[in-house]
N, C-alpha and C positions, 0 to 999 in steps of 0.2 A: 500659513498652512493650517488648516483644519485640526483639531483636536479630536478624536473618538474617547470617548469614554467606556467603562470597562461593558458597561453593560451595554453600549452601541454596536460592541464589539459582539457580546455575547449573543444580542438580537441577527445579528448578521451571520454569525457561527451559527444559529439554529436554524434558519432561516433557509442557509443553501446547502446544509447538512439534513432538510428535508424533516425537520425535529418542530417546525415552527406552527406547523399546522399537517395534516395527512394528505401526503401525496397522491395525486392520480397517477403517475407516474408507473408505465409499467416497469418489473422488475430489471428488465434488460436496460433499460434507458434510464432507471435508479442508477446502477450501477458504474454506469454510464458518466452519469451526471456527477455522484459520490467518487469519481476517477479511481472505481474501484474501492473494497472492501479488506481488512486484512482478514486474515483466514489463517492465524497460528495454529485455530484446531477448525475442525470443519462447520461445528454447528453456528458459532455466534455472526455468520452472514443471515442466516436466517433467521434470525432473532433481530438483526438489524433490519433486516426490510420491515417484516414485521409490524415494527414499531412506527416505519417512516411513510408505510403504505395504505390506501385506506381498501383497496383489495389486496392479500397476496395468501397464497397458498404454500405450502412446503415442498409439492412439488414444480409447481411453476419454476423454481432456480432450479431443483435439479435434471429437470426437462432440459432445461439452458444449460448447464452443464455438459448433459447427454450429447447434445447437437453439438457439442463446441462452439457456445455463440458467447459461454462465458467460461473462463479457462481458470484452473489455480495453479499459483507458478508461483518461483522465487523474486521479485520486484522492488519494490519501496525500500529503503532498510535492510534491504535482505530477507524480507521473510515474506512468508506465501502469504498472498494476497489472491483473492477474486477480481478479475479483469475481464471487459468484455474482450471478444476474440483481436478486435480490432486496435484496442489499447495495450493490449501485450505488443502488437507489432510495432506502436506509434511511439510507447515508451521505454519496450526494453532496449533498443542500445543507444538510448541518451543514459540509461543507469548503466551502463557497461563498466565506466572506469571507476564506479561505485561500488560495485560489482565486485571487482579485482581487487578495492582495497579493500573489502572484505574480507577476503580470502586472504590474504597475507596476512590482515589482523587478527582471527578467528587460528590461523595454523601456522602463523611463523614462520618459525625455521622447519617444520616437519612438511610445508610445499616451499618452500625454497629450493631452486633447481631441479624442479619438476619440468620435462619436457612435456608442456601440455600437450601440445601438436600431436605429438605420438600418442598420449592418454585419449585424447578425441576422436583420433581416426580410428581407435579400435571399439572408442565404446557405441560411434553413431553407426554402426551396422549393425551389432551389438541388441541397440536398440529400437533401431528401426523394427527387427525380426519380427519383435512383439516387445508391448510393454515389460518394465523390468525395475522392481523394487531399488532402493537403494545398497541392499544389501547382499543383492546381485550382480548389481554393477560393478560394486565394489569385489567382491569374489573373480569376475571373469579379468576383472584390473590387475589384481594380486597372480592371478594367470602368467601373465608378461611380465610382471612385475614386481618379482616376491618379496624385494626385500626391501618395496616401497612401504609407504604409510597409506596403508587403502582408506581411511576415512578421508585423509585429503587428498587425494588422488580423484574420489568420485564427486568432491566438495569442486574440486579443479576443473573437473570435466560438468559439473551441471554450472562455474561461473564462466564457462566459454563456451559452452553449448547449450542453449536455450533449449530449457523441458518442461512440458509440461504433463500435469499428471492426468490419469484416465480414470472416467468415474467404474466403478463409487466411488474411487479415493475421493475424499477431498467435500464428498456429499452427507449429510445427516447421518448420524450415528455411525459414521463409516469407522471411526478412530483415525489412530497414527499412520496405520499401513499405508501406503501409496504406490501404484503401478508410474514409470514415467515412457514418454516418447518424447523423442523431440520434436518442439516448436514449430519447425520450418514444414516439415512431414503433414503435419494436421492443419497447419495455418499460413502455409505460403511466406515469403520471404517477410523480412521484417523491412520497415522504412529505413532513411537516414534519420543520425543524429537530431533531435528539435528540441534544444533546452527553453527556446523562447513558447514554442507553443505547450510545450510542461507546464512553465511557469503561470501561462494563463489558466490551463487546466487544475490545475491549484488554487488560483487565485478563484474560479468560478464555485470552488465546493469549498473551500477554506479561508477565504479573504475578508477583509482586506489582513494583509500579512505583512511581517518583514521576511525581508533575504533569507537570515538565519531561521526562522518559522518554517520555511522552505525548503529550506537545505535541510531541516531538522526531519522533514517530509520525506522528502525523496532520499538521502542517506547521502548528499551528496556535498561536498563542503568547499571552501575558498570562492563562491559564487561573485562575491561583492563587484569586483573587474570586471566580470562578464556582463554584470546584469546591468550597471551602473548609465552604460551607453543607452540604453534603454528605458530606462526612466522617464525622458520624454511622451512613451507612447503608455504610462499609466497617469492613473488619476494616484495622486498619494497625501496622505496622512500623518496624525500624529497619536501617540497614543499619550494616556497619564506623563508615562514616563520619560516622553520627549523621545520614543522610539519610532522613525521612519516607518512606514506602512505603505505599501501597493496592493492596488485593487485596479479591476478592470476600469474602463472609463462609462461604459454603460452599464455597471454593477449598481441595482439598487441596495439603499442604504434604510433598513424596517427604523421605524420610531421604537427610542429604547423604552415606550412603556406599551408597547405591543405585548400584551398577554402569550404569555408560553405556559401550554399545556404540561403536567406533570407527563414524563417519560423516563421509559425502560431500557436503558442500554446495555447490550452485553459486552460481555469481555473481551479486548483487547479493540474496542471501538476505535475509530480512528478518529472519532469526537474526540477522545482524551487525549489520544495520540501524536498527532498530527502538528505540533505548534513546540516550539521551543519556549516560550510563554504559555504559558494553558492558563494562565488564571481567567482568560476570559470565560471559564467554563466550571475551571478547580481552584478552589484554594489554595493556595502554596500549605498551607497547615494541614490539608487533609491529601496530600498530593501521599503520605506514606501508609495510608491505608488503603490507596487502589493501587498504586505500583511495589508489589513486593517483589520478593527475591524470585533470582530464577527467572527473571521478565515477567514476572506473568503480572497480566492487565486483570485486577477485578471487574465485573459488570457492575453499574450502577444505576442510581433512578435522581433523575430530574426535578426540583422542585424550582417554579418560577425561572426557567432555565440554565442551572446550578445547579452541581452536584451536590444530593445533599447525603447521599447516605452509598 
């Protein structure tokens, strides 16, 4: 088995993270390609094309937005992410049961024996009407339900009812606020289940990777069984540390003394994100000055493609 080295690694991570040189890539089909962007707060998508595009404008995304050809919704991890219209439907219910164990880790015992069934069917008409804050929802919940726990109840009702939110939410300088409707309403039903076509979808903006790299991605965990039968249909790897790696089998692989331009990355990029390993990118020694408390991802800047600061 082949050996990658750290920085083969790190040419390959910039490379199909669009960081390696300036994309022509229009914004829709960046996104696309990036399997989506996280969007904890609204601006650092736009800060991310940005950097990876060699046109892009500020309203070009939130035109894409407008249309709903690019949606922000709860996905990866749990947290809002930028999706084209068409990758919400491809991947949100292969994260479903990712999903769910969210929601019981996040609220315990305060949604335990929550009749979701009943919380859904009142809130998707609810929300159909017109878009509806989260702290509306949560109000017209507490309605039926006085003497429930409306934070989880409306946490219940967005992990079994797919929403997404309505610009401006979600758009430049919009802030925290957000309008939601549901998913199905504005983008038509969602696909089946595809954890194998996830995993290449991954593998295409993030590879070559391990399982856990993956799992560490998508929020979704115990993979190993599932993916293992399947290892015949990738090219695989090793890394320093004798850690298995899958990559597509048509994935090019950049030479590790391919020049990487100095770049700008913002906050909560899913450059830094995305890998259960990241040293191909961060230091382990400097890994507690961009993830502090409270989750929050600093932005950073790239030298020789390595965070240097």
């Amino acid at each position: 088995m082949i050996t990658l080295t750290r920085r083969q690694l790190n040419r390959a991570l910039l490379d199909r993270q669009l960081l390696l040189r300036s994309s022509d890539l229009t914004p829709l089909a960046a996104v696309s390609h990036l399997a989506g962007m996280q969007s904890q707060i609204p601006d650092p998508p736009y800060i991310g094309l940005w950097t990876r595009l060699a046109s892009f404008e500020r309203d070009d995304l939130t035109r894409l937005m407008e249309e709903r050809k690019i949606v922000r919704a709860a996905m990866m991890r749990s947290t809002l992410h930028l999706v084209t219209a068409d990758d919400h439907n491809r991947f949100r219910p292969t994260l479903q049961p990712a999903l769910e164990r969210a929601l019981r880790s996040f609220y315990g015992k305060r949604a335990r024996g929550l009749d979701v069934n009943a919380r859904v069917a009142i809130a998707r008409p609810f929300l159909d009407e017109e878009p509806r804050t989260t702290g509306e929802l949560k109000q017209r919940l507490l309605t039926d339900f006085p003497d429930a726990d409306g934070d989880a109840m409306a946490y219940a009702v967005r992990t079994h009812l797919p929403l997404v939110q309505v610009p401006p939410g979600g758009t430049w300088g919009s802030g925290t606020r957000a309008s939601y409707i549901p998913a199905e309403t504005v983008l038509g039903p969602a696909d089946a289940p595809d954890l194998k076509a996830m995993l290449r979808r991954y593998l295409a903006a993030f590879g070559p990777a391990s399982i856990m790299d993956f799992q560490f991605w998508a929020g979704i965990t115990s993979l190993t069984k599932t993916i293992k039968p399947w290892l015949g249909e990738f090219a695989l790897y090793a890394d320093e540390n004798g850690k298995q790696l899958l990559d597509l089998p048509e994935a090019i692989l950049p030479d590790a003394d391919t020049p990487a331009p100095p770049r700008f990355v913002p906050a909560y990029d899913n450059l830094v994100i995305s890998h259960k390993d990241r040293t191909r990118v961060l230091a382990d020694a400097d890994y507690k000055n961009v993830f502090l408390s409270a989750a929050r991802v600093l932005p950073t800047y790239l030298v020789d493609g390595f965070v240097a600061g």
